[in-house]
KOLLUM-307976 format. One record per residue (C-alpha): residue in one letter; x, y, z. Coordinates in steps of 0.02 Angstrom, whole numbers, plus 50000, padded with zeros to 5 digits. Layout:
// KOLLUM-307976
<pt tiro="A" u="X" v="Y" w="Z"/>
...
//
This chain:
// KOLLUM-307976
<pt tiro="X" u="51613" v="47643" w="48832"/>
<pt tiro="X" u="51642" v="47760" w="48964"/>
<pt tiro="X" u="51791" v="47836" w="48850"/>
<pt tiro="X" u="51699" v="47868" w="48704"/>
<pt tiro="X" u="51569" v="47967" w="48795"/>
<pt tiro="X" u="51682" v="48090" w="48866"/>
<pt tiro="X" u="51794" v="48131" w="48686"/>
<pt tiro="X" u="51593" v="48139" w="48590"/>
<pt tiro="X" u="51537" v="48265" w="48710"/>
<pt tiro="X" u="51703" v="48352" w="48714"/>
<pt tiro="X" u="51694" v="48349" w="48518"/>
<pt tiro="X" u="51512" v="48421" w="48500"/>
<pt tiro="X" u="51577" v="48544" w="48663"/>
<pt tiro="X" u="51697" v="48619" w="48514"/>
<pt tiro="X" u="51574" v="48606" w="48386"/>
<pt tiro="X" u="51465" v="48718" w="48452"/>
<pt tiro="X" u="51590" v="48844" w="48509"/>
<pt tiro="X" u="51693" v="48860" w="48336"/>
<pt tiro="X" u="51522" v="48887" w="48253"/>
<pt tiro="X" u="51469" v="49036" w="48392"/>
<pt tiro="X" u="51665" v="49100" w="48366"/>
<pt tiro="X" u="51602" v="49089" w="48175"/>
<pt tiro="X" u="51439" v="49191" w="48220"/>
<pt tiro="X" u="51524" v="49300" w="48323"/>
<pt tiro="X" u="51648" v="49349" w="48185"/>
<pt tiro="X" u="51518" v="49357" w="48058"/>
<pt tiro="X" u="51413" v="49493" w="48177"/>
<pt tiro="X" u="51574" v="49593" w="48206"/>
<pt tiro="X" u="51612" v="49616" w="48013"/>
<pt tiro="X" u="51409" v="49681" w="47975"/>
<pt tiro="X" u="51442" v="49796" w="48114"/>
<pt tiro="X" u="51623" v="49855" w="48076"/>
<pt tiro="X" u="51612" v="49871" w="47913"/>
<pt tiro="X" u="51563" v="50000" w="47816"/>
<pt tiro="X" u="51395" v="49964" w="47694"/>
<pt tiro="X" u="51410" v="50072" w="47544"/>
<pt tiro="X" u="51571" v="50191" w="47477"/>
<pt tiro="X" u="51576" v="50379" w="47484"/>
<pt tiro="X" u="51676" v="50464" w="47357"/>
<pt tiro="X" u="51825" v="50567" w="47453"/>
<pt tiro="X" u="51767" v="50718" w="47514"/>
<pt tiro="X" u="51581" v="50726" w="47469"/>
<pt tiro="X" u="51450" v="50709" w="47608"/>
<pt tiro="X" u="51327" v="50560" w="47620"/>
<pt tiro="X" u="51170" v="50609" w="47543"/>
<pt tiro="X" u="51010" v="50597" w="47632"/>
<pt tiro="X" u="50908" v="50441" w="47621"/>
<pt tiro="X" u="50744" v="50550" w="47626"/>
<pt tiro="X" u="50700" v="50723" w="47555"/>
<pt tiro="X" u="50612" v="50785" w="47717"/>
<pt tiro="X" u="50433" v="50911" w="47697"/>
<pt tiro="X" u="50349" v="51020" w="47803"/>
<pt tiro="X" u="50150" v="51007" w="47804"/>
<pt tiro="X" u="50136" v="51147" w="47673"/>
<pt tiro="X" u="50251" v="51024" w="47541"/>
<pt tiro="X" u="50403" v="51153" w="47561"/>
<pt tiro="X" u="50566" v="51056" w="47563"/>
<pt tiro="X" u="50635" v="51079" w="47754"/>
<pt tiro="X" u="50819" v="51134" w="47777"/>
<pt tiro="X" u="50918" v="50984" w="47789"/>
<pt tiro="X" u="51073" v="51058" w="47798"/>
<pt tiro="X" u="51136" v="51054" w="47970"/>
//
């Protein structure tokens, strides 16, 4: 009785570290990799078109 204690607890011991090994994986390749392509040499366009109060397109250029 004392037996199969011990190897259950040992099994749901690597249970839950193979699925945090999992998690930690999955987290590593959203951060690593990248989320949309960029054609070779063009610049990533700007998410937003910035404006000033008086609704003149700021200089995003930088």
């Amino acid at each position: 009785m004392v037996g199969d204690a011990g190897s259950g607890a040992a099994r749901e011991l690597l249970l839950v570290l193979a699925v945090a090994l999992a998690g930690l994986l999955l987290a590593v390749v959203a951060v690593f990799t990248p989320w949309h392509a960029a054609p070779d040499g063009a610049s990533p366009a700007a998410p937003v078109e910035l404006r000033s109060p008086t609704e003149q397109p700021a200089n995003t250029v930088g």
